[in-house]
C-alpha positions in Angstrom: 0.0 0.0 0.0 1.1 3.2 -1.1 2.1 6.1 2.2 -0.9 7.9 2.1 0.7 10.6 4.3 4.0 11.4 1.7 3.2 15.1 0.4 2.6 15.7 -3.1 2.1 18.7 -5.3 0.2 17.0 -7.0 -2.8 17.1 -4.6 -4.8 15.1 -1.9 -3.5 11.2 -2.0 -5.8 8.8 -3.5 -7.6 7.2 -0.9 -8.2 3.3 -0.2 -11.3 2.0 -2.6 -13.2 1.1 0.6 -13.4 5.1 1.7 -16.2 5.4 -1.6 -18.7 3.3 0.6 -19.3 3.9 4.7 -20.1 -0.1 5.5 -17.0 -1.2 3.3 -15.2 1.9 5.2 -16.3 1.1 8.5 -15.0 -2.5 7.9 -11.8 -1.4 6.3 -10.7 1.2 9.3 -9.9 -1.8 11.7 -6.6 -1.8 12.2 -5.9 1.8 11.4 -4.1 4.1 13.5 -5.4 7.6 14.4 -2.8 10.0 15.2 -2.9 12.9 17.3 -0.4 15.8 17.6 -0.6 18.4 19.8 0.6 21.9 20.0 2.9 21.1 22.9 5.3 18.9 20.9 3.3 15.3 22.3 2.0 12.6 20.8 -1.2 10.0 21.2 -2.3 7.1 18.8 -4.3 4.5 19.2 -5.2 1.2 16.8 -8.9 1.0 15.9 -10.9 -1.6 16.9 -14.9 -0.9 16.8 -16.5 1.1 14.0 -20.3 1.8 13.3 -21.3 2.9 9.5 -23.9 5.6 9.1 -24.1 5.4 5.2 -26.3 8.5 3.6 -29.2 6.3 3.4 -30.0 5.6 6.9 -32.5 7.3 8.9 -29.7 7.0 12.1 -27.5 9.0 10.0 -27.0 12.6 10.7 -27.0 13.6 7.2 -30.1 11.9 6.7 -32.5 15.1 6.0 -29.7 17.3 4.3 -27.1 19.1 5.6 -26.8 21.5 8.0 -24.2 23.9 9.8 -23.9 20.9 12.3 -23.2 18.1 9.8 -21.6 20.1 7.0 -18.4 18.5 6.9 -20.1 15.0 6.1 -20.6 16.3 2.8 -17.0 17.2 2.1 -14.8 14.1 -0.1 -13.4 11.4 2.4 -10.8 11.5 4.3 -11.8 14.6 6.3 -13.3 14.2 9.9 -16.6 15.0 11.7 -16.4 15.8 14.6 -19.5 16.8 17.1 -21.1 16.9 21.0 -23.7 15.0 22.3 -24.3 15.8 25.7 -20.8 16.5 27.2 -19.1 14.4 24.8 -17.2 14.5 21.9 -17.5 12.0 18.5 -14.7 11.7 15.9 -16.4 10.3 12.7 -14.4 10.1 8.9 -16.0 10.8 6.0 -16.5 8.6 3.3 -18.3 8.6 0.1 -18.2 11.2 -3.0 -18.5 14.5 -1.9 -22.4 16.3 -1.2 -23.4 12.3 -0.1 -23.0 12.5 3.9 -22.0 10.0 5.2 -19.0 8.7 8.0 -18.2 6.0 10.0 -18.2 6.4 13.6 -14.8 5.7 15.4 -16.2 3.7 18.5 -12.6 2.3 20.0 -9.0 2.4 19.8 -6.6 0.3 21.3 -4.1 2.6 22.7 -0.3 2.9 21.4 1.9 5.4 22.1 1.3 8.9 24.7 -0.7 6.6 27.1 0.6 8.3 29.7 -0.9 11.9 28.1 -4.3 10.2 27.7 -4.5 9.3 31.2 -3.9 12.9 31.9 -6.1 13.8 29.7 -8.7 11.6 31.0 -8.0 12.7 34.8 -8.6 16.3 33.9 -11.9 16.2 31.8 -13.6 13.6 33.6 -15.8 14.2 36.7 -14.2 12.3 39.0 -10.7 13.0 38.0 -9.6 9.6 38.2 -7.6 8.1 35.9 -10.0 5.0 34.6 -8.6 0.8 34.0 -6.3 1.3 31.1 -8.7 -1.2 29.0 -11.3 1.5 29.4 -9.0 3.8 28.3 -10.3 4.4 25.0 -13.6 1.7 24.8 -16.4 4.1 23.5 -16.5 7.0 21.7 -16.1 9.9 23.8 -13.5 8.5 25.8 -11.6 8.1 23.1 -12.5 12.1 22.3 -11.5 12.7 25.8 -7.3 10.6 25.6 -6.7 12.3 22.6 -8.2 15.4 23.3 -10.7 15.4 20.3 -12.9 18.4 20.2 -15.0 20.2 17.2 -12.0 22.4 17.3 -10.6 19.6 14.9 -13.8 19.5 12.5 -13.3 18.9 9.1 -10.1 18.6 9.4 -7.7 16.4 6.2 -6.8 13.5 7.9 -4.3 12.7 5.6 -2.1 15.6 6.5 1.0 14.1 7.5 1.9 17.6 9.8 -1.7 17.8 11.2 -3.1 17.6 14.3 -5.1 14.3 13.7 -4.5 12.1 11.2 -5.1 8.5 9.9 -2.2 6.1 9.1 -2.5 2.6 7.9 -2.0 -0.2 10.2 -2.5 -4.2 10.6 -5.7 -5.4 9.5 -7.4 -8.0 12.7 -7.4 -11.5 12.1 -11.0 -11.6 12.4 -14.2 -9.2 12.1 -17.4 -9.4 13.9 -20.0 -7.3 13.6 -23.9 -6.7 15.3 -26.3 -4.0 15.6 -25.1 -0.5 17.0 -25.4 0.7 19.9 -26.9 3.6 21.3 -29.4 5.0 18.3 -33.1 5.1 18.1 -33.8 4.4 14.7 -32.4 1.8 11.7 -31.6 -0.5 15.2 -31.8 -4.0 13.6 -29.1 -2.7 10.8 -26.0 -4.4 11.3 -23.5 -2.2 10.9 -21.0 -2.0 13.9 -17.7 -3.8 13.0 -15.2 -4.8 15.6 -12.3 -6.9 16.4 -13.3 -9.9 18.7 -11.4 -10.8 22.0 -10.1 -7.0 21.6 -10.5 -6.0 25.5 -10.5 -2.2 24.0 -13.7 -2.8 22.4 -16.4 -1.2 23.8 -18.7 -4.2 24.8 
């Protein structure tokens, strides 16, 4: 596989085949890394493990009924990120699909890599207890995730093939196996099977 992050003059890389369709997406981003570089010089990545696809299609999705200031970077090409809050929480999403479709797949776990140390920190500080949680639940759902890496919509829309930005995606070693089931947490489209995930991971979320 070509290194998506090289720079090139010659514009934005050309992506995996799998980014043109969120279910094939959502299955192909297991075993990705998502890198995260902060201002201060440090660095936090973590392996992904869980996925859910929202493809444009699907009454769960939040592109579902057009866009809006809130969804707006779901229609941009894939590759880019959508990020947003639900309740105190933060999401990371990346977009797949042409561009004006909406669509993303939900990042729902990573198994942590390198600054684990910095997302314990990180985890300390912006949770209400400020304890610093098991390290397998570290990074086991979606806004803890947000939380160790410091995810906020600060980084919506951003490339995430930008080798020098602050979150990026990198390719990494695909799991052995893939399971998937319904996902978890939504109120409509619930019998749709579309949450992917590595089995035996103890990052995943349950």
């Amino acid at each position: 596989m070509p290194n998506l992050l090289e720079t090139s003059t010659q514009g934005p890389p050309e992506l995996p085949e799998f980014f043109q369709n969120a279910v094939r997406a959502a299955r192909g981003l297991l075993g990705w890394i998502v890198v995260r570089r902060d201002g201060r010089g440090g660095l936090r990545s973590g392996r992904i493990v869980e996925t859910e696809a929202y493809p444009h299609d699907d009454p769960a999705c939040h592109a579902f009924r057009g866009r809006t200031e809130r969804n707006a970077s779901m229609f941009r090409e894939a590759g880019h990120a959508y990020v947003y809050r639900i309740h105190r929480s933060y999401c990371l999403n990346v977009v797949t699909g042409p561009p004006g479709q909406g669509e993303a797949v939900l990042i729902r776990a990573l198994e942590p890599l390198e600054g684990i140390a910095r997302m314990e920190r990180a985890r300390r500080r912006l949770s209400p207890g400020r304890c610093a949680p098991p390290r397998d639940q570290l990074t086991n759902g979606p806004g803890k995730l947000c939380q160790a890496l410091e995810i906020d919509t600060s980084l919506d829309g951003c490339w995430l093939f930008d080798p020098t930005g602050p979150l990026c995606l990198v390719p990494g070693t695909p799991p052995a196996a893939v399971a998937c089931s319904t996902r978890i947490g939504i109120s409509k489209a619930r019998d749709e099977r579309l949450r992917f995930y590595e089995p035996h991971n103890p990052w995943v979320s349950r």
